[in-house]
N, C-alpha and C positions, 0 to 999 in steps of 0.2 A: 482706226479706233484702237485703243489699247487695250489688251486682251487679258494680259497680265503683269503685276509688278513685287519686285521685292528690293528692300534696302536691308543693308548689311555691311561689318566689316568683314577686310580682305586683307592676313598679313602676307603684303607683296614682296616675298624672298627671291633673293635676285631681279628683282623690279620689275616682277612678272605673276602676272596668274591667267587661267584659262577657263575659256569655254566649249566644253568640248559634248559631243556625243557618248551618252554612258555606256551603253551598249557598245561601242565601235572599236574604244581606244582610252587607254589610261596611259597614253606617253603623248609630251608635246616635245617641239623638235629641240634639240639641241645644238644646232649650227647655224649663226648668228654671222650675216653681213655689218658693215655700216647701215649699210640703208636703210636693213630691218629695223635698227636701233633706234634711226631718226625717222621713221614712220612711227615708230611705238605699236606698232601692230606687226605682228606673224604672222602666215595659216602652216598646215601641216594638214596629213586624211584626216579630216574629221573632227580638226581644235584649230580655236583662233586662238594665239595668245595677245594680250593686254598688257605691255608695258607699261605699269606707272610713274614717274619719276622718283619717288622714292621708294627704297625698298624696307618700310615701315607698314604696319595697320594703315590701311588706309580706307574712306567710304565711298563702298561700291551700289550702284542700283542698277536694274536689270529692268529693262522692259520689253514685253513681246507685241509685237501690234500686226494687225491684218493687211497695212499696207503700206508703204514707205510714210513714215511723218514727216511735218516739217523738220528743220534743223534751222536753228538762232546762231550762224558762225560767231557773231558777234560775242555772246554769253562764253564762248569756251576756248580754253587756248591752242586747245588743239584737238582735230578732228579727223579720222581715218575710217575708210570703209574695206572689209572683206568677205569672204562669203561661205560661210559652214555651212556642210551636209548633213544635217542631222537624219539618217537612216530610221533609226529608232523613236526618234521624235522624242527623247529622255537629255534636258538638254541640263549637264550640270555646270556650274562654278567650281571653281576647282582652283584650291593656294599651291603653291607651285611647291615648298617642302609639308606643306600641309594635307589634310582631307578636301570632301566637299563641304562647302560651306550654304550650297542653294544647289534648289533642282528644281525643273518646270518639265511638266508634261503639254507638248507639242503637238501637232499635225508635222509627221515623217516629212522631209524634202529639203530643198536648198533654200538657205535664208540669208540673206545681208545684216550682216553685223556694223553695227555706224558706235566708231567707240568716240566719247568725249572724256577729253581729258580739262579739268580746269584747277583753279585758288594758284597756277604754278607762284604766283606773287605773295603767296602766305608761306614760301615756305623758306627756311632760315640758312643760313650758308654753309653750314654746316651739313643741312641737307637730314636732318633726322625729326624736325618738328616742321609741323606744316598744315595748312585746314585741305589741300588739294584732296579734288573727287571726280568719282569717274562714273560714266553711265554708258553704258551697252543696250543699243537700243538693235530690236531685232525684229527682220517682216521677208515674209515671204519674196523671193527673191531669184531668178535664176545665176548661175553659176558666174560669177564677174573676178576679174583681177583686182590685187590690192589699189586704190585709191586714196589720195590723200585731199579733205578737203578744207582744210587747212593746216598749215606745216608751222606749229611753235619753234621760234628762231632764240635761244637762252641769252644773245647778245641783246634781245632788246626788251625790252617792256613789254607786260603781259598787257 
């Protein structure tokens, strides 16, 4: 069931922002594979970060649920899972040259983060205008490695 939700813009500088523990840590990593890049997802102690494809405003929703949801792969063009600590259970959004832009009060412990990325086909070649949005969806969770569950390939059709 879904415990709680919020929508919002996120201006994603350097084609990132975060979810992190506010209590814990106010630094996300800054050492950057390939791999990381084309998962579109990071962790680090304590913050996942959220790779969006552009690095514009873009519309972010957040939702907390009590226990794994479904997921529609179909609906999204790309989908990754990781798994934040929230210690404090203070779980903020956070623009990556920016402030917070959301905060949710939690039950303390480890959660899965399942990020959706989608619209990649609204956006223009330029790469500055575009409808793409993303949702973080988050449930209680023991401790897992990065997962991808589905991998957006830019050669092909969204």
């Amino acid at each position: 069931m879904r415990l709680q939700r919020q929508a919002f813009e996120v201006f994603a500088d350097y084609h990132q922002f975060y979810l992190w523990d506010r209590g814990m840590t106010q630094e996300a990593p800054e050492e950057y594979t390939d791999e990381d890049v084309r998962r579109r997802i990071k962790t680090g102690p304590h913050v996942v970060v959220i790779q969006p494809e552009r690095d514009m405003t873009v519309a972010v929703e957040v939702e907390i649920h009590d226990a794994e949801p479904a997921c529609d792969l179909d609906a999204w063009d790309h989908v990754a899972e990781a798994s934040l600590h929230l210690r404090t259970g203070r779980l903020q959004v956070h623009e990556c040259t920016g402030g917070p832009v959301a905060e949710f009060a939690i039950e303390p412990g480890w959660y899965r983060v399942r990020s959706h990325h989608g619209g990649f086909d609204t956006i223009e070649e330029a790469g500055t205008d575009g409808d793409d949005h993303y949702l973080a969806v988050l449930w209680p969770a023991p401790a897992d490695d990065v997962r991808i569950l589905k991998q957006w390939d830019p050669g092909s059709p969204s």
